[in-house]
C-alpha positions in Angstrom: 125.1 44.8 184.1 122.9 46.1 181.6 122.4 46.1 177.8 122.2 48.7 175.8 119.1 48.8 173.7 119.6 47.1 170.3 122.8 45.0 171.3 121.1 42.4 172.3 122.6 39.2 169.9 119.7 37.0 170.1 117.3 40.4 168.6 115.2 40.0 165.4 116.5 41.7 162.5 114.3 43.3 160.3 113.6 41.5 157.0 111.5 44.7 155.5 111.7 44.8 151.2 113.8 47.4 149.5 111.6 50.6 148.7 111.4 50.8 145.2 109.4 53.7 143.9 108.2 54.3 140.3 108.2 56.9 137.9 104.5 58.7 136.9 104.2 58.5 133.0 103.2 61.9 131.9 101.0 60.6 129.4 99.3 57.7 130.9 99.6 58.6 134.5 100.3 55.4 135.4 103.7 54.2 137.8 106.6 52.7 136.2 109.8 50.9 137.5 112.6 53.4 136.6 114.2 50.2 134.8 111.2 50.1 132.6 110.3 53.7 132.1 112.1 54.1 128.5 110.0 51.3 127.0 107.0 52.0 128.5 106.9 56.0 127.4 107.7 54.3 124.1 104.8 52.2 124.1 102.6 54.9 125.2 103.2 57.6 122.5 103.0 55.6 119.8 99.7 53.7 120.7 97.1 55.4 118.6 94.2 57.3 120.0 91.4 55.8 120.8 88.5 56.2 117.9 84.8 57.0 118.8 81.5 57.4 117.2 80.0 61.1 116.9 76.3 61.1 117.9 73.7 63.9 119.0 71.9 62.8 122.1 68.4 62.3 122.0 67.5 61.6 125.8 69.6 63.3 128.6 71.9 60.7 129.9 74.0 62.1 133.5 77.3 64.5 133.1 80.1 64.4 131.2 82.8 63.1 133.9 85.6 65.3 132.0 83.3 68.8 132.3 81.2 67.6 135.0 78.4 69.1 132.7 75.2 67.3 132.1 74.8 65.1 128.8 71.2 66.7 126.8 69.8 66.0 124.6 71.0 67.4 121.5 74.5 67.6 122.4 77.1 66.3 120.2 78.8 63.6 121.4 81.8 60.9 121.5 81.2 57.3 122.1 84.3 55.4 122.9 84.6 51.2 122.4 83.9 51.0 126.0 80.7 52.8 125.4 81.3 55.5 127.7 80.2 58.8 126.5 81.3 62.5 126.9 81.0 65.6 124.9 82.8 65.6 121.9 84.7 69.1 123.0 85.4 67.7 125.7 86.8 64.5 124.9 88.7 65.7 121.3 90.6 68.2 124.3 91.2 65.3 126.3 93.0 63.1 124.0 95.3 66.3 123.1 97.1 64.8 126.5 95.3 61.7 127.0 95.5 58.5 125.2 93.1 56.7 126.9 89.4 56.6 128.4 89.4 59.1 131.3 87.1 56.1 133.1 89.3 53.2 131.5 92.8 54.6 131.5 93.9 51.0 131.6 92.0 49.6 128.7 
């Protein structure tokens, strides 16, 4: 006499977690537990913009990461407290829907 698969008493249950998935905050982009999505949108929309320093570049230095456009000299740029750099267009349109570094979104 046989067993039917999966009837056996002396078989292993499985002890997997509960999947608990988050919720993608529209303006930080980072994942939230649904119980702590109301005070974390909170948190995020009234934490001020980050400032920055306007400059004009006098040596070339790489791209912009937002543009993908290089960084010359001359341009006009923004340079955030964690001294990355980006052109000021470019960052002033990022902060429209972005509160944070586009390299440091966590800072």
């Amino acid at each position: 006499m046989g067993q039917a698969f999966g009837t056996n008493s002396g078989e292993r249950q499985c002890s997997r977690k509960p999947f608990v998935s988050g919720i993608k905050c529209p303006v930080c982009s980072k994942f939230v537990l649904p119980d702590d999505i109301e005070c974390h949108l909170v948190m995020c929309l009234t934490r001020p913009r980050l400032s920055y320093n306007e400059d004009v570049l006098s040596d070339s230095k790489g791209e912009c990461v937002i543009c993908l456009e290089e960084l010359c000299a001359g341009d006009t740029i923004a340079r955030l407290p964690c001294l990355c750099i980006y052109h000021k267009g470019c960052i002033d349109q990022w902060f429209e829907v972005n509160r944070s570094c586009p390299e440091h979104p966590g800072d």
